[in-house]
C-alpha positions in Angstrom: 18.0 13.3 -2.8 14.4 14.2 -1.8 14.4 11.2 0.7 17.2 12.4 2.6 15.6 15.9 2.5 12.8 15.0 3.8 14.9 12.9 6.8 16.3 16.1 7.7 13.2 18.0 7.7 11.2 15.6 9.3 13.9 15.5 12.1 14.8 19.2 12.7 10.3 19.1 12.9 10.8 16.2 15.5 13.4 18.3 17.6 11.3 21.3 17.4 8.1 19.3 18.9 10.4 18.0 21.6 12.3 21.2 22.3 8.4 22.8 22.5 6.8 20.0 24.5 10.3 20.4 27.1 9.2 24.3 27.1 5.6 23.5 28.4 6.4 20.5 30.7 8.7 23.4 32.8 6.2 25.7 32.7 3.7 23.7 34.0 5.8 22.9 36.6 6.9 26.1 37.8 3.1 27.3 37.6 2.6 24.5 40.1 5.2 25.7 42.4 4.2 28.9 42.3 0.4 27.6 43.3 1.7 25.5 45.9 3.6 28.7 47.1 0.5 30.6 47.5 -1.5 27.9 48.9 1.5 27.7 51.5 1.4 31.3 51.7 -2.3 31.6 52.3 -2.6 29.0 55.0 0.5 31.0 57.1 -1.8 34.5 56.7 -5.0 33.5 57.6 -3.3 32.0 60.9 -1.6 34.7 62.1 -3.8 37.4 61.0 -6.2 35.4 63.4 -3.9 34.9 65.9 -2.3 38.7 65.8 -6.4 40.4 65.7 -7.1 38.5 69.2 -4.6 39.8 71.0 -5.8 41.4 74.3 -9.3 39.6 73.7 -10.5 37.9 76.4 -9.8 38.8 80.8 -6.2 39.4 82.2 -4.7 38.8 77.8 -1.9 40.7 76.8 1.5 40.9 74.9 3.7 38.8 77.4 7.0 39.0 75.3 8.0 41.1 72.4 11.6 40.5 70.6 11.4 42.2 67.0 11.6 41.3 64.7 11.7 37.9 65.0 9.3 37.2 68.7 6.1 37.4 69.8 4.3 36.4 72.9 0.7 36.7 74.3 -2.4 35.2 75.9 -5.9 35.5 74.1 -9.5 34.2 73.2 -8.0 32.3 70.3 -11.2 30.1 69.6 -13.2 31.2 72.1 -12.6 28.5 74.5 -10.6 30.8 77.1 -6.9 32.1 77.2 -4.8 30.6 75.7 -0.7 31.5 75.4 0.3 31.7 71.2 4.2 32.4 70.5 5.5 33.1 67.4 9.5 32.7 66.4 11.4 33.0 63.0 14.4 30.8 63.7 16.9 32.3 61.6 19.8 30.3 62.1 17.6 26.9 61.8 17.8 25.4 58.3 15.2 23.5 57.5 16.5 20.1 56.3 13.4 18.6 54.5 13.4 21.0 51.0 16.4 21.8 48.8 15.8 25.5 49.3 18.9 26.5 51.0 17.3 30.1 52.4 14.7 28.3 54.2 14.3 28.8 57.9 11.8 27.5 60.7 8.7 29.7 61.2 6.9 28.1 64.7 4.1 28.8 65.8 3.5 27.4 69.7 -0.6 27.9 70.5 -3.7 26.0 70.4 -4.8 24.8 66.8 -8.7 24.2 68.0 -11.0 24.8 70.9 -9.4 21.5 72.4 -7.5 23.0 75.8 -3.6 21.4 74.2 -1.2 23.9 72.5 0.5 22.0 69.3 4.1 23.3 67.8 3.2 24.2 64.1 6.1 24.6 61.9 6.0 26.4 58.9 9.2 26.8 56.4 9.5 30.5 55.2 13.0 32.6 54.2 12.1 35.3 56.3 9.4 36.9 59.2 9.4 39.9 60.9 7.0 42.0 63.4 7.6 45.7 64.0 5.1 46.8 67.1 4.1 50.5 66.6 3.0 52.9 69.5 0.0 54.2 67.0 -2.8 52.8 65.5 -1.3 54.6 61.5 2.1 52.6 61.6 3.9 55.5 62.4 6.3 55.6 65.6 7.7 51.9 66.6 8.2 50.5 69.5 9.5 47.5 71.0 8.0 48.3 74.8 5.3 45.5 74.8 2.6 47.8 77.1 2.7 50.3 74.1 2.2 48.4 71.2 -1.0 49.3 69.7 -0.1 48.2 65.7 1.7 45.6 64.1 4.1 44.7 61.2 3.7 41.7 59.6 5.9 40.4 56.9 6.8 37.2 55.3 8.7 36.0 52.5 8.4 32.5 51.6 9.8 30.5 48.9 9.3 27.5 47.1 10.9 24.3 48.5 12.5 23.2 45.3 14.0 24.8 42.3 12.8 24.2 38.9 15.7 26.0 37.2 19.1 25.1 36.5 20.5 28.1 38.3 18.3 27.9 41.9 15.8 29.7 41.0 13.1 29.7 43.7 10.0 31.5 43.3 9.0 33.8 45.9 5.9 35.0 47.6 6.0 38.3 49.8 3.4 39.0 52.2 3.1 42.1 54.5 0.3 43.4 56.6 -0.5 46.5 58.8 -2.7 44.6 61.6 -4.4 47.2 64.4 -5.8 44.6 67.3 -8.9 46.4 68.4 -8.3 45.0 71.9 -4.4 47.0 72.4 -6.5 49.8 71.7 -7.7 50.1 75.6 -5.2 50.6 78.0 -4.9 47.4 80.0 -6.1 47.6 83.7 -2.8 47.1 86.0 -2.6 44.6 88.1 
């Protein structure tokens, strides 16, 4: 009797250790994703927070196009190398097809990438971008006349490219930004 006792002991300890060590293998591997996320995340922000606090910098550079919420189009001083055109668009009907992530939708980004004189498509997968233009510096009163935008809107929502869960559960990472370009802040000289 005590052998069989200690059988069932010993395996309902085994189980346990296995159910445990299934436990911490997930959560590692959601922590990842969620790091990854970030990283993603982080690498999307610094670019167009950039991109977004050069507009107007640099002779004749201006807001060319402006479709909210999901358009953007001007010329600036990107790297300092002269103007340069950058375009942002959220492609909201455009799945991407390379990550399991069924909400997730081309964010490109058409514009140089260094002081080199090309311009480089850069596509980025995110579930959702918008830009709201304001006619004041506080965020106030929008707008969607290009020649009176003087803040922006930024906001993103990304989410991880695979699920770790049984029920699709991706994780998410918001992002969302009041930018004020000091250049928008002078009227522009007409032409």
């Amino acid at each position: 009797m005590g052998i069989v006792t200690s059988f069932l002991v010993g395996g309902l300890l085994l189980l346990t250790m296995l159910q445990f060590n299934n436990q911490v293998m997930q959560n590692t591997s959601q922590t990842t994703l969620d790091v990854n996320s970030k990283k993603h995340m982080e690498t999307v922000r610094k670019i167009i927070t950039h991109d977004i606090n050069r507009i107007g910098f640099g002779e004749n550079n201006k807001i060319n196009a402006f479709n909210p919420p999901h358009f953007i189009n001007f010329k600036a001083n990107i790297y300092g190398s002269g103007t340069k055109t950058v375009k942002w668009q959220f492609k909201e009907n455009k799945k991407v097809k390379d990550t399991a992530n069924p909400d997730d939708r081309v964010l490109m980004r058409v514009g140089p990438v260094s002081k080199s004189n090309g311009n480089k498509p850069t596509r980025y997968n995110v579930v959702d971008f918008s830009i709201t233009g304001y006619s004041d510096i506080y965020g106030n009163t929008e707008t969607t006349d290009k020649d009176q935008i003087k803040s922006l809107l930024i906001k993103i929502v990304y989410e991880a490219p695979e699920s770790m869960s049984k029920d699709d559960n991706y994780p998410r990472t918001v992002w969302q930004k009041h930018i004020v370009p000091n250049n928008l802040q002078f009227d522009q000289p007409q032409n």
